[in-house]
Structure formats: C-alpha cells, structure tokens
RODO-2510 file (C-alpha; in nm, 4 decimals, decimal comma):
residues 97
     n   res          X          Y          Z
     1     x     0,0000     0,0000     0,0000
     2     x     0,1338     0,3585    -0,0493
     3     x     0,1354     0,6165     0,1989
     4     x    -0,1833     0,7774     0,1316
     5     x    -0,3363     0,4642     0,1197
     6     x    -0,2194     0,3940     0,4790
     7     x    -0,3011     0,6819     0,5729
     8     x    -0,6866     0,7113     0,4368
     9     x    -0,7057     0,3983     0,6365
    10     x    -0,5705     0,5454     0,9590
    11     x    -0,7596     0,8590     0,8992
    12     x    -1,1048     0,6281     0,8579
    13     x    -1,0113     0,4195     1,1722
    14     x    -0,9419     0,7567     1,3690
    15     x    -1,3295     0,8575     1,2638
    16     x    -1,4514     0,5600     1,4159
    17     x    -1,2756     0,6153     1,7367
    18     x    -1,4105     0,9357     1,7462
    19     x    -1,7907     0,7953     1,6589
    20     x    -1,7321     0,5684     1,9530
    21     x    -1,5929     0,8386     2,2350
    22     x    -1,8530     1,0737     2,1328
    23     x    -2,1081     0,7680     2,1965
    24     x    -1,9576     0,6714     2,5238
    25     x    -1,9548     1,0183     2,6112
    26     x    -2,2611     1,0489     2,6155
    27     x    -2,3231     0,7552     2,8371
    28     x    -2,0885     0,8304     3,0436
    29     x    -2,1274     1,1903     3,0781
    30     x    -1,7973     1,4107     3,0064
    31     x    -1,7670     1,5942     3,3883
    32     x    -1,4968     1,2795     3,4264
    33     x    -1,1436     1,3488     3,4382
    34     x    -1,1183     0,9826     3,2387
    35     x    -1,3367     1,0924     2,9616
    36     x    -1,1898     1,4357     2,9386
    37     x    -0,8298     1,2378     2,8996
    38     x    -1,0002     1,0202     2,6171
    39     x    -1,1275     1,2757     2,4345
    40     x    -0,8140     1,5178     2,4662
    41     x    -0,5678     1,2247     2,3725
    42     x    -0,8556     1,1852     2,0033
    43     x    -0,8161     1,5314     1,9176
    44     x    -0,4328     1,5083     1,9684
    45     x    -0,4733     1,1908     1,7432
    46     x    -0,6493     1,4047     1,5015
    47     x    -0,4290     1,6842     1,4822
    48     x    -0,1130     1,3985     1,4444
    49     x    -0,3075     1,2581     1,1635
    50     x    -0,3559     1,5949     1,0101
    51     x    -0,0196     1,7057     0,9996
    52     x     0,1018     1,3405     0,8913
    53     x    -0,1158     1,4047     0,5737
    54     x     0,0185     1,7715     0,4847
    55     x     0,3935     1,6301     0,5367
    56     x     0,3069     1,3039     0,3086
    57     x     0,4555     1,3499    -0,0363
    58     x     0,2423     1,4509    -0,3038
    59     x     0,1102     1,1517    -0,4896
    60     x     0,3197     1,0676    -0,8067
    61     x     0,1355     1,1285    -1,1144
    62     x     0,1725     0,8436    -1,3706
    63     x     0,4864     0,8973    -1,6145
    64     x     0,3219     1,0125    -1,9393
    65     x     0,4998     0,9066    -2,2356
    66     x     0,6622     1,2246    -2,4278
    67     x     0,4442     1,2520    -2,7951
    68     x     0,6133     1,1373    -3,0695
    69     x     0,7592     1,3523    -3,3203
    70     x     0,7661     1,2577    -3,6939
    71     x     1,0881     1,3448    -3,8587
    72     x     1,0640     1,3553    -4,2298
    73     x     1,2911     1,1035    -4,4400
    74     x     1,3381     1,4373    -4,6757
    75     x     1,7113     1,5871    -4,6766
    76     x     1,7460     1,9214    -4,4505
    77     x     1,8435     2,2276    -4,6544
    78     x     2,2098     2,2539    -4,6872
    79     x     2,2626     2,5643    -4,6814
    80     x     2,2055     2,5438    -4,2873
    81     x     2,5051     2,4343    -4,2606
    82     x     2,7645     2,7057    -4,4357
    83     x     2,8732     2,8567    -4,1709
    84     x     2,9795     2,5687    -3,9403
    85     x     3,2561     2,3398    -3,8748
    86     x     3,2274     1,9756    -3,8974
    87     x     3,2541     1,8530    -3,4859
    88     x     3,5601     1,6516    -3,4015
    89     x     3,7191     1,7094    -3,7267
    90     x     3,8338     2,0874    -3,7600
    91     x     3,7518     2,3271    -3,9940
    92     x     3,7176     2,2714    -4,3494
    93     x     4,0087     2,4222    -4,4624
    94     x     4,3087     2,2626    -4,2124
    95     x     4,3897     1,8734    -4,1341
    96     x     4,2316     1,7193    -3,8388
    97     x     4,4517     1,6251    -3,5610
***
C-alpha cells in the first residue's frame, strides 16, 4: 500500500474512534477526568493525523509518455550548414589532428 493509502485507512479508523468516544460520552457523561483524557488524547490523534497528511509526499502522477515527433525522411536544406565546422574534425580548410 502507499502512503496515502495507509493513511486514508488510519484517517477512517481515527473517525470511528471518534464515533465511539462521542457515543460513550454520552453515556458516560464528560464531567470525568477519564473521559476528558479520552477525548483530549482523540483530538491530539487528530491533529497527528492531520499534519502526517500535509507532510506526506504529493502523490506521483503516472509517467506520461513524451508525444512522438515525426521526422521527415526528406534531406534538410544545406545551406544550414555554411557557416559551421564539422565537430571533431576541424575546420574545413586545415587537417584534423
């Protein structure tokens, strides 16, 4: 599982604690220094959960393959070329090395 996934499962699981210590707060009544500890330690839960999720790493985004580009079988213009020296081989006019 990735880390979001773990963590939309902890997040769900922390809901249903809280569902359940709202319930047995109100059976219980929530004067008790117990119950206040329960539901102080939930909310602390909460918030750890919350910033857990904003310091989780975006979710990759599937690699997209790059378009293709057609190149053309016809010969490029020569005259593009005039001005330049062939690489690795000198200048046109002098013996390579």
């Amino acid at each position: 599982m990735s880390v979001h996934d773990e963590l939309t499962s902890v997040q769900r699981c922390l809901d249903d604690l809280i569902r359940s210590v709202g319930r047995l707060e109100k059976e219980m009544g929530s004067g008790g220094l117990e119950m206040r500890r329960v539901r102080s330690d939930t909310n602390h839960l909460r918030e750890s959960v919350a910033l857990l999720r904003e310091a989780a790493p975006a979710p990759s985004a599937p690699q997209r393959r790059p378009d293709l580009v057609t190149i053309s079988d016809t010969p490029y213009d020569p005259s593009l070329w005039v001005d330049t020296d062939d690489e690795g081989l000198g200048a046109r006019d002098r013996r390579a090395p």
